[in-house]
N, C-alpha and C positions, 0 to 999 in steps of 0.2 A: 589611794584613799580620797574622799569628797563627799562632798554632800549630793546626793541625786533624787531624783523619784523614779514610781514608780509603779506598775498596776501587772498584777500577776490573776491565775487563776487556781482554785483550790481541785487538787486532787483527791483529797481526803485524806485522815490519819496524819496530819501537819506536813503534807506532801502539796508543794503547786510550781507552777508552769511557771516560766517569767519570760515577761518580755523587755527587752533592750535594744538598744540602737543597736549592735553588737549582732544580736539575735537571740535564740531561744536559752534557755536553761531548766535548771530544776535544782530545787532546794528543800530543806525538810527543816522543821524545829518551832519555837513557837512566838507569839507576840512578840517585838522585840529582839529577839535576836535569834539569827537562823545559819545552817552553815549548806553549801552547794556547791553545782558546778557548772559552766557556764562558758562562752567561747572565748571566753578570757583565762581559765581554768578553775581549780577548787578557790573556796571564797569564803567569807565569815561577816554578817552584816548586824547590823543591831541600828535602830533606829525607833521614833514615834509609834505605837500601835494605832493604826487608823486613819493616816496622816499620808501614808505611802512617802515618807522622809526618812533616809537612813545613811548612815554609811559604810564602806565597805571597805574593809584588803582582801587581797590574792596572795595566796600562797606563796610564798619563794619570790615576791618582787618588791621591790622597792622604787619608789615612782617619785622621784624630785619634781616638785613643783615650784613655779614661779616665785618669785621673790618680793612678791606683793604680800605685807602686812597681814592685812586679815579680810581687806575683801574678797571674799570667797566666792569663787565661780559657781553657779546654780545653774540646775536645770529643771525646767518647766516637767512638766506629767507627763509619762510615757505609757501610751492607755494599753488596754485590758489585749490582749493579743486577738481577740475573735473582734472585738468592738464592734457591739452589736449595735445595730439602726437607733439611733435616740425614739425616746416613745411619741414622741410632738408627730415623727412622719414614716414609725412603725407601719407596715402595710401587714395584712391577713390574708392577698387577693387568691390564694391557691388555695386556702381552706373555703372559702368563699366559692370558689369554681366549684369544687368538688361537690360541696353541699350540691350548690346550682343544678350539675349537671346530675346528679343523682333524682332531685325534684322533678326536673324537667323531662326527663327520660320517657314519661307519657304522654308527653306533649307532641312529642315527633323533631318533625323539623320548625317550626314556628318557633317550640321552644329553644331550640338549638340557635338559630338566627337570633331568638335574642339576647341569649349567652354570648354570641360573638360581640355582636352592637355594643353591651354591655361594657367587658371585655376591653375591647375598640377605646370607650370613653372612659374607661379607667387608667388603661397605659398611657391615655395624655391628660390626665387629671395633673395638678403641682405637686401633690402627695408622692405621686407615683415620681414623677418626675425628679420630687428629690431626694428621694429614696435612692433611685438612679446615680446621682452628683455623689451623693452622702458611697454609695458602693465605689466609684471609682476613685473617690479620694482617701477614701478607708485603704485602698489598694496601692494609693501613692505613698501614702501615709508611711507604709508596713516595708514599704522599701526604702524608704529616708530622701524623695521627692516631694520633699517640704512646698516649695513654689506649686508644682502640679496637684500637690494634697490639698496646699490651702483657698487654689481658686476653684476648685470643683465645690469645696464645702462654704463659699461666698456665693455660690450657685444655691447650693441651698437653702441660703439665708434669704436668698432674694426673692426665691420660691415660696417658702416657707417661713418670714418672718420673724414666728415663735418658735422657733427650732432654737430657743436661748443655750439648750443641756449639749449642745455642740461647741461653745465658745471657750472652755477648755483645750480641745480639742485642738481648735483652730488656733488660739492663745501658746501653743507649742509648737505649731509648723512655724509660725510667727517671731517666734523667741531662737528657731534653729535659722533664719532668715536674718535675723537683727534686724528684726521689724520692731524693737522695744516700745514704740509708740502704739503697735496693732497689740501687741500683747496687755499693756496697761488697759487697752481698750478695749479687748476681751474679755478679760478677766473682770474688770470693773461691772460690764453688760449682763455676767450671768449673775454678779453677786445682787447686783439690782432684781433679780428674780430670787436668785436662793440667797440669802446674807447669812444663813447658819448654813452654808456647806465650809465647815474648818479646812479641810483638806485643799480647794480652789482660794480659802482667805489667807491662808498661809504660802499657797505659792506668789498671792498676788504680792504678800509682803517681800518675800523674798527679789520677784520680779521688782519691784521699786527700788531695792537694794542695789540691785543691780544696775540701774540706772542713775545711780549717785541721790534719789530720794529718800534719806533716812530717815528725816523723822516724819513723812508718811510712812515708811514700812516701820516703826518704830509702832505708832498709833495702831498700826494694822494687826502686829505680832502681839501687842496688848492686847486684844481682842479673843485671843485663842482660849477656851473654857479651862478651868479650874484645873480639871484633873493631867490637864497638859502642862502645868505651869513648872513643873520640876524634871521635864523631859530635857535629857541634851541637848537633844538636834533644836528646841525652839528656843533655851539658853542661850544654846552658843549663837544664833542668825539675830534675837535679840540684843545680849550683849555686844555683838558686832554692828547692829547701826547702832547702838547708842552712841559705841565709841566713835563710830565712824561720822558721827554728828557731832563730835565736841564735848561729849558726854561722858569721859571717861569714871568720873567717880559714881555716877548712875550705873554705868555699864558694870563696874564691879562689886554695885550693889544686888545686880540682878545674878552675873556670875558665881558672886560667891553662897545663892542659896544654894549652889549644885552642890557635885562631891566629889569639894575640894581634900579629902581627906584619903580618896579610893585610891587605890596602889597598882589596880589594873591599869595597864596604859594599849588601850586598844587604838585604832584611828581615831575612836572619836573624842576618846577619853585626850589625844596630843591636841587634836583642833581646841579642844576645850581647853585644856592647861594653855595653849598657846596665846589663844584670845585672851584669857585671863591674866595673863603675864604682861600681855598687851596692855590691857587696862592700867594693871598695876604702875606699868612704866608712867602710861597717859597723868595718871593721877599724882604720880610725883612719887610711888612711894618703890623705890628701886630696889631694898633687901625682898621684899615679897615678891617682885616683878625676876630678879634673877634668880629664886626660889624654883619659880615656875618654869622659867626657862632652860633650868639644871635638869629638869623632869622631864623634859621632852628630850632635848640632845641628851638623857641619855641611853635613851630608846635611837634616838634617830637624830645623829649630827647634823644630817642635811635636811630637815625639814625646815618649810620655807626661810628663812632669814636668821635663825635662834642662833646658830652661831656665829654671827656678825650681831646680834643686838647684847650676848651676852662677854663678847669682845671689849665693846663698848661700855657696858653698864660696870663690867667688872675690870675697866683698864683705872 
């Protein structure tokens, strides 16, 4: 279980494709929460609608995790499986031929020559060229040769300056690199173009999380629109830098709008109870903090530290 993203493609009927570091899959169900199967095996995920934020278990595993608190490991956006050409350096040039050569066909050869010329001066145009970069690091990309992905699509950028709807893109070979200073600095570049794409301002928050900046990703996770504000997944990453900033009686002001009362204890529902127990501790107030912690170990003893904090709390 964890927090990831993610970019799948719709087959129809609540049926779509996904792509993973891992590899392909296929899952069905709807906004929200879906169940699948994938080369990890059968799986059950729920997460933000729209966000590509969720988290996941597998079937029949149980997965111990580090014994870190609550900074929770993120990962950047794992894009669309086909990842088509951004439209800044989209080409048409074979619709384009076709037309051509169709028009030209009464011309003889004069026309023909200068369909090739043509031609000639479009395959070395920058367009083309980084169209070119943008294919083969789409290609590095899809086999998890993060370094090879990311200097092809620096080609692109060089070519193509305004190619900004690639910086995503590149802000995740970057983040697979622990390049954290290229990924702030990606992410930062496209929001300077788009600052309502939520989806790239929410990994950018989480990105600074990860880099021990909380209370920028705090300001950043403040930002996400209204109808987000009582999602788990942006709960739990907010209440986690508040606390992670020193901020624990904030953080369990934001925690406890959730649902603190829900009795499902799925993955995301323990990260939440966990982080909130966390707070609780932070803030001094230890019967509601070993409350929380009872609720988790008793789904799952070995989830990260709970039964060492509740050793503690209850010795």
């Amino acid at each position: 279980m964890g927090i990831r993203f993610r970019r799948s493609i719709s087959l129809g009927k609540g049926a779509r494709l996904n792509l993973s570091k891992g590899g392909l899959g296929i899952s069905v169900g709807g906004k929200g929460a879906r169940v699948g199967l994938g080369p990890r095996g059968a799986y059950t995920s729920a997460g933000i609608p729209g966000t590509g934020l969720y988290a996941i278990n597998y079937a029949g595993k149980s997965k111990q995790r580090k014994n870190t608190p609550v900074n929770k490991r993120t990962e950047a956006p794992v894009m669309n499986a086909q990842l088509p050409a951004p439209p800044e350096i989209k080409t048409s040039l074979p619709t384009i031929l076709l037309i051509a050569s169709i028009l030209l066909l009464p011309v003889g050869g004069l026309g023909a020559i200068g369909l090739v010329i043509y031609a000639l001066l479009w395959f070395k145009s920058p367009k083309w060229k980084a169209n070119r970069h943008y294919r083969e690091g789409k290609k590095y990309y899809l086999k998890a040769q993060h370094k090879e992905a990311l200097d092809e699509l620096v080609k692109v950028q060089e070519l193509m300056p305004e190619t900004y709807s690639i910086y995503p893109l590149m802000a995740d070979s970057a983040y697979h690199l622990a390049k954290h200073d290229k990924v702030i600095h990606y992410y930062e570049a496209y929001l300077e173009r788009d600052p309502n794409d939520y989806m790239v301002r929410f990994n950018y928050g989480l990105a600074l999380s990860e880099i021990g900046k909380y209370e920028e990703a705090v300001r950043e996770l403040q930002q996400m629109p209204e109808e987000m504000a009582k999602e788990l997944p942006l709960l739990i990453a907010l209440g986690n830098a508040l606390l992670e900033s020193g901020k624990p009686e904030q953080a369990v002001a934001v925690l406890e709008t959730g649902p603190t009362r829900k009795q499902n204890m799925d993955g995301l529902m323990k990260m939440f109870r966990y982080i909130l127990g966390c707070a609780y501790q932070g803030s001094g107030d230890v019967k509601k903090a070993v409350k929380q912690f009872q609720k988790v170990a008793a789904f799952d003893i070995n989830y990260e530290d709970v039964s060492t904090r509740l050793a503690e709390l209850e010795a």
